[in-house]
mmCIF file of the N, C-alpha and C atoms, coordinates in Angstrom:
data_MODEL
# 
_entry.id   MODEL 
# 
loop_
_atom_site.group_PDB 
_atom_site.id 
_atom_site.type_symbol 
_atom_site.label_atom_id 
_atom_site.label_alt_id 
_atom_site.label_comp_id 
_atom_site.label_asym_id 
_atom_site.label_entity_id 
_atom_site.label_seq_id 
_atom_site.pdbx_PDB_ins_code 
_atom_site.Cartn_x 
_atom_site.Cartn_y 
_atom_site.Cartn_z 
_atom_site.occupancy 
_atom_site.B_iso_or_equiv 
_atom_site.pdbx_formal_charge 
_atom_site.auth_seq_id 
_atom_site.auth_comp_id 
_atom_site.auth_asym_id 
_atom_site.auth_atom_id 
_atom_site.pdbx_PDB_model_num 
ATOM 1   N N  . UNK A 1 1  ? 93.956  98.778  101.668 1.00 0.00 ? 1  UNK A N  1 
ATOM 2   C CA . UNK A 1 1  ? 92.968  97.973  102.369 1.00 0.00 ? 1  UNK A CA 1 
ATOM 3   C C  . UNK A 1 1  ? 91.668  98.779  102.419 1.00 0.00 ? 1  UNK A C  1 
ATOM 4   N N  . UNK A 1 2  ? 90.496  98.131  101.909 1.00 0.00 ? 2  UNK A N  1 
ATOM 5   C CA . UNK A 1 2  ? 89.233  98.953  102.005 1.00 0.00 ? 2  UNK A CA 1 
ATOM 6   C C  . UNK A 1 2  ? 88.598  98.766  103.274 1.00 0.00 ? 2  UNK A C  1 
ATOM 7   N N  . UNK A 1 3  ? 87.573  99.387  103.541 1.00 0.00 ? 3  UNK A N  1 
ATOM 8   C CA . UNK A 1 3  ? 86.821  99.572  104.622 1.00 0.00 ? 3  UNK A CA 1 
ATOM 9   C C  . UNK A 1 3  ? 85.340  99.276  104.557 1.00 0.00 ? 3  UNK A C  1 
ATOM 10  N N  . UNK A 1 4  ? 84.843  98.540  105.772 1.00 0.00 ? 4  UNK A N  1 
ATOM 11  C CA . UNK A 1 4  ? 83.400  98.548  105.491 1.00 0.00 ? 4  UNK A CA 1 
ATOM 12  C C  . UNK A 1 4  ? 82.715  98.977  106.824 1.00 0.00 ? 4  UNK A C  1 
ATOM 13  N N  . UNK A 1 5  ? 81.369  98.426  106.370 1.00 0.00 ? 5  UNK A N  1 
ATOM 14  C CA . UNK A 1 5  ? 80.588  99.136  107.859 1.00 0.00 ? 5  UNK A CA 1 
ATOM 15  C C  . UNK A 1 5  ? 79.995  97.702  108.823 1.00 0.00 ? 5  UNK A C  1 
ATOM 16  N N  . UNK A 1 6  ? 79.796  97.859  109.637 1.00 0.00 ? 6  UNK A N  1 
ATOM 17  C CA . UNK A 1 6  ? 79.585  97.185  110.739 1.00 0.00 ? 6  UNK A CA 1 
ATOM 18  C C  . UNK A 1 6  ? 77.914  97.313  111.098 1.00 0.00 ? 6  UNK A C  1 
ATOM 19  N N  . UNK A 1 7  ? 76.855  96.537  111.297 1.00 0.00 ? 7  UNK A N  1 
ATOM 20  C CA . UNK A 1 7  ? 75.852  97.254  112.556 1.00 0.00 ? 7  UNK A CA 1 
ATOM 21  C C  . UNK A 1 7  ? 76.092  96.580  113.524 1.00 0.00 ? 7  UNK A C  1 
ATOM 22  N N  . UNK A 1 8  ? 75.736  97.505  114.915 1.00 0.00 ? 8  UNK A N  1 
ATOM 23  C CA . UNK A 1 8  ? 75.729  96.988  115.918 1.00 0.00 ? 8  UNK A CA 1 
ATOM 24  C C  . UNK A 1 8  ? 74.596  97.639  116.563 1.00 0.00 ? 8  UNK A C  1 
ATOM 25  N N  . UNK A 1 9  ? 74.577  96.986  117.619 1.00 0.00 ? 9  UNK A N  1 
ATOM 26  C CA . UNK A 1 9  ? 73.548  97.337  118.407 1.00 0.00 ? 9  UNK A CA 1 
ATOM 27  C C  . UNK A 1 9  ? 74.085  98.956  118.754 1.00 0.00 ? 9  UNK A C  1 
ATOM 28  N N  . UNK A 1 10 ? 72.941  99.844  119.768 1.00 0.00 ? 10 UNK A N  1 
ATOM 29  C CA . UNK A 1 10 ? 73.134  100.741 119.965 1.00 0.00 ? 10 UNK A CA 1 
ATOM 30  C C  . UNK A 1 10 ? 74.032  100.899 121.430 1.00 0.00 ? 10 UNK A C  1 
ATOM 31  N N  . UNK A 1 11 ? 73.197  99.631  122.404 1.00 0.00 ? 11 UNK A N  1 
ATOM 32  C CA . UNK A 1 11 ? 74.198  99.563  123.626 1.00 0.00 ? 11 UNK A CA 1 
ATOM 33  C C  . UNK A 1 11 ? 75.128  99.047  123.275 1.00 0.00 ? 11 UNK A C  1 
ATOM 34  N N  . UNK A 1 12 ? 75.939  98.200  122.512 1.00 0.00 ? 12 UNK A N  1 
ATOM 35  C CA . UNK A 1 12 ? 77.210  97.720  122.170 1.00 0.00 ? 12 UNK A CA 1 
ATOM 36  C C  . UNK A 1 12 ? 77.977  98.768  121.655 1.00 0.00 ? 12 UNK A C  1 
ATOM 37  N N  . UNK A 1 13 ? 77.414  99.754  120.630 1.00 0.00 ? 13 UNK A N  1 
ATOM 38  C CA . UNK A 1 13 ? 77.966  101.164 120.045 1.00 0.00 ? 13 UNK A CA 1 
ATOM 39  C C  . UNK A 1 13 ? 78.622  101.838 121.567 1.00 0.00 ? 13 UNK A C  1 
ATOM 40  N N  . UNK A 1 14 ? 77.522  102.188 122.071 1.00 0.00 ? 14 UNK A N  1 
ATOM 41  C CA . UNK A 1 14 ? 78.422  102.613 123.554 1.00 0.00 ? 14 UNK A CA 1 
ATOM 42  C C  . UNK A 1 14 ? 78.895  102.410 124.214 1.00 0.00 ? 14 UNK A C  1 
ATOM 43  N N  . UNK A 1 15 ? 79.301  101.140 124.745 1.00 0.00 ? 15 UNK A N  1 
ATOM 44  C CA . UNK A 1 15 ? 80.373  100.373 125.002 1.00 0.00 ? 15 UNK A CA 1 
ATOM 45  C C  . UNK A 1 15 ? 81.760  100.329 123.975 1.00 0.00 ? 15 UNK A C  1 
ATOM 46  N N  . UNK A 1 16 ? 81.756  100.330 123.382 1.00 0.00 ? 16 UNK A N  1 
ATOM 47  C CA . UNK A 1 16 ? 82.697  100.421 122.139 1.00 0.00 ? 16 UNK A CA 1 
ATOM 48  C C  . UNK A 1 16 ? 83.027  101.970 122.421 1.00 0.00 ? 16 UNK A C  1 
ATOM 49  N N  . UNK A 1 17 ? 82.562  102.852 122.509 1.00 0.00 ? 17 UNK A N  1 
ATOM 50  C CA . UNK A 1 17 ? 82.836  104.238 122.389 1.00 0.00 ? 17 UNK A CA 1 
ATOM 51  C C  . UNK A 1 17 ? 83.814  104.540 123.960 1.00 0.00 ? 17 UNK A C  1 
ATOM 52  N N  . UNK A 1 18 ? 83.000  104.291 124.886 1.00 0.00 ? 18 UNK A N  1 
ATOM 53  C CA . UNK A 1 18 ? 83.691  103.874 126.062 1.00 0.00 ? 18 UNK A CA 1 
ATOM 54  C C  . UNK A 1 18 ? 85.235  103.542 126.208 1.00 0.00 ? 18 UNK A C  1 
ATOM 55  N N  . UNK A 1 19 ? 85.210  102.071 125.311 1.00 0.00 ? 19 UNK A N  1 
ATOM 56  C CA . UNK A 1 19 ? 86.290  101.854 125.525 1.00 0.00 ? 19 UNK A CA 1 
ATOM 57  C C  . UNK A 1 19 ? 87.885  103.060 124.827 1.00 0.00 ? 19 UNK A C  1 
ATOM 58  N N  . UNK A 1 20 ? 87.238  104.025 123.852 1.00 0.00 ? 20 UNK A N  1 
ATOM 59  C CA . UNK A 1 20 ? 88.485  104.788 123.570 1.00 0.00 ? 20 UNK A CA 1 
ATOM 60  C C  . UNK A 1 20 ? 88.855  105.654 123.646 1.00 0.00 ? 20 UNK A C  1 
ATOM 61  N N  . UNK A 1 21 ? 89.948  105.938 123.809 1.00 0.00 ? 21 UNK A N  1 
ATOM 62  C CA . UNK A 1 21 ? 91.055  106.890 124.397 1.00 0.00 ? 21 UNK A CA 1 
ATOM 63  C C  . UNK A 1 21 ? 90.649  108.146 122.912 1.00 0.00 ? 21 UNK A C  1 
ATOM 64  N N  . UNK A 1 22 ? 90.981  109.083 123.679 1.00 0.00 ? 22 UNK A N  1 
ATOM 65  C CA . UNK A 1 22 ? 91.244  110.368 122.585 1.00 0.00 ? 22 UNK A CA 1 
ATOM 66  C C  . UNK A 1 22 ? 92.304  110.052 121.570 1.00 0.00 ? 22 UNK A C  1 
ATOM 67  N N  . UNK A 1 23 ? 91.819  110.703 120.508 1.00 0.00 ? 23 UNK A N  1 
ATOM 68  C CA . UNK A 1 23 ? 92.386  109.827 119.384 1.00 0.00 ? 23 UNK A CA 1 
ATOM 69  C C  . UNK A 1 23 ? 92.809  108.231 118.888 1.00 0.00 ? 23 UNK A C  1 
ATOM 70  N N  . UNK A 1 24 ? 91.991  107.843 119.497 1.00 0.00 ? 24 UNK A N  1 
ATOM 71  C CA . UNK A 1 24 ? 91.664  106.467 119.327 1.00 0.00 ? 24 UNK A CA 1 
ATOM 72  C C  . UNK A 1 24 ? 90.963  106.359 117.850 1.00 0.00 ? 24 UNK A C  1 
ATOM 73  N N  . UNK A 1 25 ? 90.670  105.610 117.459 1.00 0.00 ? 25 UNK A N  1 
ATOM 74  C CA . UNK A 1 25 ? 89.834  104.898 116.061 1.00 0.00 ? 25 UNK A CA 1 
ATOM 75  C C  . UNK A 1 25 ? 88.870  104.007 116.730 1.00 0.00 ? 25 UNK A C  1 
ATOM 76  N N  . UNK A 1 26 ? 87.703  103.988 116.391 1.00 0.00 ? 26 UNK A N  1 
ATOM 77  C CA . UNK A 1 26 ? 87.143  102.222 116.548 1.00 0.00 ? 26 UNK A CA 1 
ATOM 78  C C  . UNK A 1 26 ? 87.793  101.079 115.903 1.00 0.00 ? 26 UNK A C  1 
ATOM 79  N N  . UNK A 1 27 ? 88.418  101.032 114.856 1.00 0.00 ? 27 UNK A N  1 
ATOM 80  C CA . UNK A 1 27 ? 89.356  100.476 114.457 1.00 0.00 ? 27 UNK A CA 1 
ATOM 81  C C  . UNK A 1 27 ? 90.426  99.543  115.295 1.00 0.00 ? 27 UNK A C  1 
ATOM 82  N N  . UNK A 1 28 ? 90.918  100.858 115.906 1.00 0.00 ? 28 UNK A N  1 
ATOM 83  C CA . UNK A 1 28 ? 92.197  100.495 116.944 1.00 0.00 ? 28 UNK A CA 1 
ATOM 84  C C  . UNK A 1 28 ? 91.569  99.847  117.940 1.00 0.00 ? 28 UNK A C  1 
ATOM 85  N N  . UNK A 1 29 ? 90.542  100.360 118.345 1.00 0.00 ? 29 UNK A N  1 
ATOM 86  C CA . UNK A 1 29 ? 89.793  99.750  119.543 1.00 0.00 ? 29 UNK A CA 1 
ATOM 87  C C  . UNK A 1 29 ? 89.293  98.163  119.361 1.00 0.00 ? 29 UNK A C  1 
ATOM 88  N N  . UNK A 1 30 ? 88.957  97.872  117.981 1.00 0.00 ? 30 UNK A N  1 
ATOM 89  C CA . UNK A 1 30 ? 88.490  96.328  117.673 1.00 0.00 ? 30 UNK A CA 1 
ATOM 90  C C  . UNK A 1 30 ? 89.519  96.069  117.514 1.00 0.00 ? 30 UNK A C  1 
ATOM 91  N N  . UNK A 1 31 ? 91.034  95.959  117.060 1.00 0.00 ? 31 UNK A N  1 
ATOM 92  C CA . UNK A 1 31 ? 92.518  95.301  117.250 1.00 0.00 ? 31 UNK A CA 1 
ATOM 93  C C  . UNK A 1 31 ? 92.558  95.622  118.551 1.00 0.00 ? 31 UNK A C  1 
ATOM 94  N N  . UNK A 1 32 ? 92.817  96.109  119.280 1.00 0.00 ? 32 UNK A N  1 
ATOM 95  C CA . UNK A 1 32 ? 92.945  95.900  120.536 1.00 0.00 ? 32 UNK A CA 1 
ATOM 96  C C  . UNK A 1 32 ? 92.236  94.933  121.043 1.00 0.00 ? 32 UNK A C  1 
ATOM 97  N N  . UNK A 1 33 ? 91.030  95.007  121.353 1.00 0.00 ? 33 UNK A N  1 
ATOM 98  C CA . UNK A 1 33 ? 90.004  93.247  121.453 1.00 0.00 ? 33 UNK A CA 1 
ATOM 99  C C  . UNK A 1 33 ? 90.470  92.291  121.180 1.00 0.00 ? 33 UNK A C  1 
ATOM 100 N N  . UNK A 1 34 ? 90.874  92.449  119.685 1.00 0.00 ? 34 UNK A N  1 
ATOM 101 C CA . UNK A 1 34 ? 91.145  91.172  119.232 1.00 0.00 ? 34 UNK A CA 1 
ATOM 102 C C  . UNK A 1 34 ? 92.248  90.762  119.614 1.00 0.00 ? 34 UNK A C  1 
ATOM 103 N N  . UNK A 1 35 ? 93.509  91.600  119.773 1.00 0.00 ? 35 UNK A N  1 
ATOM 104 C CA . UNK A 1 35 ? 94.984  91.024  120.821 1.00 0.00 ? 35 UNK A CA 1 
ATOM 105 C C  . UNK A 1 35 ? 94.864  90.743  121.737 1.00 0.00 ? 35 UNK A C  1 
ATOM 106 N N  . UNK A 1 36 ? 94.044  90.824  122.399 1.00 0.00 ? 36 UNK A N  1 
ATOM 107 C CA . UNK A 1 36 ? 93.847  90.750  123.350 1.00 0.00 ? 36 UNK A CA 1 
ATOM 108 C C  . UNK A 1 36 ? 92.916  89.110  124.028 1.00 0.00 ? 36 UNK A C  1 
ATOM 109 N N  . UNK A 1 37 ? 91.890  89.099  123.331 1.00 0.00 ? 37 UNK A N  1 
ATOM 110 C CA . UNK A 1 37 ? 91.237  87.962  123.185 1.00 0.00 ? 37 UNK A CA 1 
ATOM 111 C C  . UNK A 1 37 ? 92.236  86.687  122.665 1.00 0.00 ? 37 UNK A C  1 
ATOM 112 N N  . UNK A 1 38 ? 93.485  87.136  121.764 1.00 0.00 ? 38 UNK A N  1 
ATOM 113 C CA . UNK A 1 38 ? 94.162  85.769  121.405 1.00 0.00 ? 38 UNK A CA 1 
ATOM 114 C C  . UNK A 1 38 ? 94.876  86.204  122.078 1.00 0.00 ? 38 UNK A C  1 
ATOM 115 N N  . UNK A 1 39 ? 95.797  86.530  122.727 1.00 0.00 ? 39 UNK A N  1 
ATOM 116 C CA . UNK A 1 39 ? 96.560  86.581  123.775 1.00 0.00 ? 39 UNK A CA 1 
ATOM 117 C C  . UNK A 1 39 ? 96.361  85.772  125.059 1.00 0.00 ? 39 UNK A C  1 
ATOM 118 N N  . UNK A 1 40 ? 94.752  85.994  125.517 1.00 0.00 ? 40 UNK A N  1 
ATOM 119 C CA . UNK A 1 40 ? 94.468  85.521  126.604 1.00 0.00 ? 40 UNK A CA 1 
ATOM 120 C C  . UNK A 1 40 ? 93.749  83.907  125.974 1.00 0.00 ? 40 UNK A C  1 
ATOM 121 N N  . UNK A 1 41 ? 93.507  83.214  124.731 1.00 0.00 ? 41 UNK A N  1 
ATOM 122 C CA . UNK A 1 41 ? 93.290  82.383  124.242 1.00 0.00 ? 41 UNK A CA 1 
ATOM 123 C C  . UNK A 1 41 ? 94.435  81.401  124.211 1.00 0.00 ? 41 UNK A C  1 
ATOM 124 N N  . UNK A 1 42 ? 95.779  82.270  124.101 1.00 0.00 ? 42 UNK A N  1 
ATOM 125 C CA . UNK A 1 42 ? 96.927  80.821  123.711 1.00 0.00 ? 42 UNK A CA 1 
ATOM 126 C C  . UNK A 1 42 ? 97.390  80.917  125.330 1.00 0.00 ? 42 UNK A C  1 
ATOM 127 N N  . UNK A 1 43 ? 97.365  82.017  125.645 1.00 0.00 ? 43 UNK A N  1 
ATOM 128 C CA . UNK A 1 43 ? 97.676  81.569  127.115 1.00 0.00 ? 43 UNK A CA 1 
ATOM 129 C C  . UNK A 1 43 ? 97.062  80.943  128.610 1.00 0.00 ? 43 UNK A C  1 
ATOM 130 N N  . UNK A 1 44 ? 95.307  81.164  127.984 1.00 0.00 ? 44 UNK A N  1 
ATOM 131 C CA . UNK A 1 44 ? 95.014  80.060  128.653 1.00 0.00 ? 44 UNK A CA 1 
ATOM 132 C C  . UNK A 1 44 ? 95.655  78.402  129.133 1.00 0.00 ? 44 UNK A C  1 
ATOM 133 N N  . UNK A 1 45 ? 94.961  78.279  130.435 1.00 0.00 ? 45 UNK A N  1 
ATOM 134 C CA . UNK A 1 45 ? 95.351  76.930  131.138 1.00 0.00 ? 45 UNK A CA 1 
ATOM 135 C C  . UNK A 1 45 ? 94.844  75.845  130.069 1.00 0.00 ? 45 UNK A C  1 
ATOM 136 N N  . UNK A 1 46 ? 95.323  75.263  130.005 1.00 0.00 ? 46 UNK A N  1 
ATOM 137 C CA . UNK A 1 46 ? 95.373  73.468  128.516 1.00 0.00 ? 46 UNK A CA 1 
ATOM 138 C C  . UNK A 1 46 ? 95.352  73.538  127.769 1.00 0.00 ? 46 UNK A C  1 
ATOM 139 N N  . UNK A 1 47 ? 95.882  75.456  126.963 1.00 0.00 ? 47 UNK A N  1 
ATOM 140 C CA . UNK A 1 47 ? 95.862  75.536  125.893 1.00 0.00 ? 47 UNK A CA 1 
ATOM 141 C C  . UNK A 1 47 ? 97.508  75.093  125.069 1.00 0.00 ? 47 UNK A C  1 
ATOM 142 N N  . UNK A 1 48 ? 97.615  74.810  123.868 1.00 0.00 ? 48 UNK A N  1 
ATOM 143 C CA . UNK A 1 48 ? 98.718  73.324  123.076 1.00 0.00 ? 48 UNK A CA 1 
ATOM 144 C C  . UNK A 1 48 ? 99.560  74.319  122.735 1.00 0.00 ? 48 UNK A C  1 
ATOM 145 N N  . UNK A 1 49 ? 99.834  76.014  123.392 1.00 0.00 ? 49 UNK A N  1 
ATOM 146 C CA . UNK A 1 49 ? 100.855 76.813  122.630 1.00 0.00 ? 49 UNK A CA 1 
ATOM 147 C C  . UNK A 1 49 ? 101.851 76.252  123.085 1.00 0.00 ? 49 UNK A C  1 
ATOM 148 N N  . UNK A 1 50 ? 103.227 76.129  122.737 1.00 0.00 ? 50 UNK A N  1 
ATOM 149 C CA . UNK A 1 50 ? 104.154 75.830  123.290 1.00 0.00 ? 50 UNK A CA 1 
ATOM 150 C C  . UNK A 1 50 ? 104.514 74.222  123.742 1.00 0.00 ? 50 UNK A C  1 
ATOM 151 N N  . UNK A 1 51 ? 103.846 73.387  123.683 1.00 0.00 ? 51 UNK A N  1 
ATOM 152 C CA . UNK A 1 51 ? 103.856 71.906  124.226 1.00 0.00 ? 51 UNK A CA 1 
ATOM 153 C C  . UNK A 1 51 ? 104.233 71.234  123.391 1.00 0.00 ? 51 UNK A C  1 
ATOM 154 N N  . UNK A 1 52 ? 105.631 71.613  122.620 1.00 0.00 ? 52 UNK A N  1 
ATOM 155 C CA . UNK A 1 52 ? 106.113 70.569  121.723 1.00 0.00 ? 52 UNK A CA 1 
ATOM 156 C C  . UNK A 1 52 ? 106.971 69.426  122.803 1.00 0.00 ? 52 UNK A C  1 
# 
C-alpha cells in the first residue's frame, strides 16, 4: 500500500499531534477517527443498522 501526503492547516496539524500517544503514527491516529466516527454513525438514534 503506498502513501501520500496530506495538507492541512497548521492549527489542525496540532490538534492532530495532540491527539497521539507515544508511538502513535498519524496514520493510526486518522483510523482511529475514522472508527470511531462510523461507529458513532451506525449507532446513532434512526440510524437503519440492524432494522431488518
Amino acid at each position: 500500500m503506498g502513501k501520500t501526503t496530506i495538507e492541512l492547516y497548521e492549527e489542525t496539524a496540532d490538534a492532530l499531534h495532540d491527539l497521539k500517544s507515544r508511538g502513535d503514527t498519524y496514520d493510526d491516529v486518522v483510523r482511529d477517527l475514522i472508527e470511531e466516527q462510523t461507529e458513532t454513525t451506525v449507532d446513532a438514534p434512526g440510524s437503519n443498522s440492524g432494522a431488518d
